[in-house]
C-alpha positions as CSV (number, residue, x, y, z in Angstrom):
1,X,9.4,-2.0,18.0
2,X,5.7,-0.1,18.3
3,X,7.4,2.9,17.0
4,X,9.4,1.5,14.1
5,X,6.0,-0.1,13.3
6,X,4.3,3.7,13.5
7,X,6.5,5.3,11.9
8,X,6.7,2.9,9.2
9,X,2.7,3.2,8.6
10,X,3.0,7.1,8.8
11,X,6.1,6.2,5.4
12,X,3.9,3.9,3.8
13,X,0.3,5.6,4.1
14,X,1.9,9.6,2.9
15,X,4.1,7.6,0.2
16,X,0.7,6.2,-1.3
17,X,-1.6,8.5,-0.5
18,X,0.8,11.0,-2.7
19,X,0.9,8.2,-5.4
20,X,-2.9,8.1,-5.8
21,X,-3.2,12.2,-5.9
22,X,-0.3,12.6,-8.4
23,X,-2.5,10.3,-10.5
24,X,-5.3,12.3,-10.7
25,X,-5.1,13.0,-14.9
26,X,-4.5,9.3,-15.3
27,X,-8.2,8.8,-13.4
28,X,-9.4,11.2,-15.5
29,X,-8.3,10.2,-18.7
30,X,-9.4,6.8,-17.8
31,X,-12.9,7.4,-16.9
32,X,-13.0,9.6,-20.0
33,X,-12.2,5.8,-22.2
34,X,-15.4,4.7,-20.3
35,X,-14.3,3.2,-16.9
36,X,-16.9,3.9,-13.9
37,X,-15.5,4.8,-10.5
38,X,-16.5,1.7,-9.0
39,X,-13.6,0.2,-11.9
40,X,-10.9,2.7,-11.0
41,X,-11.2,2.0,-7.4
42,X,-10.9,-2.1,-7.6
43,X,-7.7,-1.2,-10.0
44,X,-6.4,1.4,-6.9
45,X,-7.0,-1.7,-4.6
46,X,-5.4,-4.5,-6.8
47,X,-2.2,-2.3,-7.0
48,X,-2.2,-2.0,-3.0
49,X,-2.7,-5.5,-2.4
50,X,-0.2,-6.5,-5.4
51,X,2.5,-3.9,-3.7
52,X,1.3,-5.4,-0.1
53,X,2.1,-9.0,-1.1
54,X,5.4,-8.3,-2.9
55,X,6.5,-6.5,0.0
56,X,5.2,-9.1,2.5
57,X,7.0,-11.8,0.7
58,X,10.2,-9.8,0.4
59,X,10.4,-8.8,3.9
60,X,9.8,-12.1,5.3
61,X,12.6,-13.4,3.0
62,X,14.8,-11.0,4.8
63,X,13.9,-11.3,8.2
64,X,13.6,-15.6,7.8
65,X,17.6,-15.4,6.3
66,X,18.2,-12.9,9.5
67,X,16.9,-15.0,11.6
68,X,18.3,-18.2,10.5
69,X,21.9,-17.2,10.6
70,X,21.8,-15.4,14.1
71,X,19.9,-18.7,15.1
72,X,23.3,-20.5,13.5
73,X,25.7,-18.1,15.0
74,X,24.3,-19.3,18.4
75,X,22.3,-16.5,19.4
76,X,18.7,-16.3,20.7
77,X,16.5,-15.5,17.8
78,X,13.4,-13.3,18.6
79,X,10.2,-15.3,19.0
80,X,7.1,-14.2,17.3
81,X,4.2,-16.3,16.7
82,X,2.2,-16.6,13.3
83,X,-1.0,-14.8,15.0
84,X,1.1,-11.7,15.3
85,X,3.2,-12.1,12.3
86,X,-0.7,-12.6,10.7
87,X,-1.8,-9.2,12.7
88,X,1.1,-7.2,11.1
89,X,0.4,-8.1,8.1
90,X,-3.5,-7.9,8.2
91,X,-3.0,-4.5,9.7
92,X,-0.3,-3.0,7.0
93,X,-3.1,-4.8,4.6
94,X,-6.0,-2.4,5.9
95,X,-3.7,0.2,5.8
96,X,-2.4,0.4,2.2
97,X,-6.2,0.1,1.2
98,X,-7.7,3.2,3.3
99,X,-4.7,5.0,2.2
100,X,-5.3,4.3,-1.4
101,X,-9.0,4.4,-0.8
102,X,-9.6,7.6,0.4
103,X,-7.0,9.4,-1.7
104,X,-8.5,7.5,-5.1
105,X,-12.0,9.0,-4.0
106,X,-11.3,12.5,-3.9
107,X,-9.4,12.1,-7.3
108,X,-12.7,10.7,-8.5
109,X,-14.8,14.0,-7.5
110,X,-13.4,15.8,-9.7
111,X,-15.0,16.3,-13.6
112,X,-12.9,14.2,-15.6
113,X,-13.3,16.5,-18.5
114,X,-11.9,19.5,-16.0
115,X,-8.8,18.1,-15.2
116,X,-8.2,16.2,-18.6
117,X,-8.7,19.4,-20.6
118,X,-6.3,21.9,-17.9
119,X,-2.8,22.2,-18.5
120,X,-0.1,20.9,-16.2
């Protein structure tokens, strides 16, 4: 289960880090209409959280349905208490911000007038 876990950080953290960096003219272009940095990053981490709650809520949809009819069907359901089911999810929480974070910084450091004035 550790590695399914790992490997699904590793998917999730190159997945957004890419989205961030792609975005890089949109930064650009916003910061040119007047936004500061300090604006850009809060909308960078309202998208992660947004993304992290659908997702939470969707999963645990799936796995509570997945549960319930192997619990049905007679067989033993896997156990897992709410302070782990809490740690998961605080820990994919802290990850979907750093890996927006960081990536969303660097696309900051860049002259906004440099990369809105280049061509693609």
């Amino acid at each position: 289960m550790g590695l399914v876990l790992a490997f699904t950080a590793i998917a999730v953290d190159n997945t957004l880090a890419m989205s961030v960096s792609e975005r890089v003219r949109e930064f650009a272009l916003l910061r040119l209409a007047g936004a500061t940095r300090r604006q850009v990053l809060r909308v960078l981490r309202a998208e992660a959280l947004s993304v992290l709650f659908l997702a939470t809520a969707l999963g645990s949809g799936i796995a509570l349905t997945v549960l319930t009819s192997f619990s049905i069907g007679g067989r033993a359901a896997p156990a897992v208490t709410p302070l782990v089911y809490v740690t998961v999810v605080a820990g994919a929480g802290l990850l979907a911000l750093v890996a927006t974070a960081l990536p969303g910084r660097v696309a900051l450091r860049v002259r906004a007038v440099t990369v809105a004035t280049a061509k693609e």
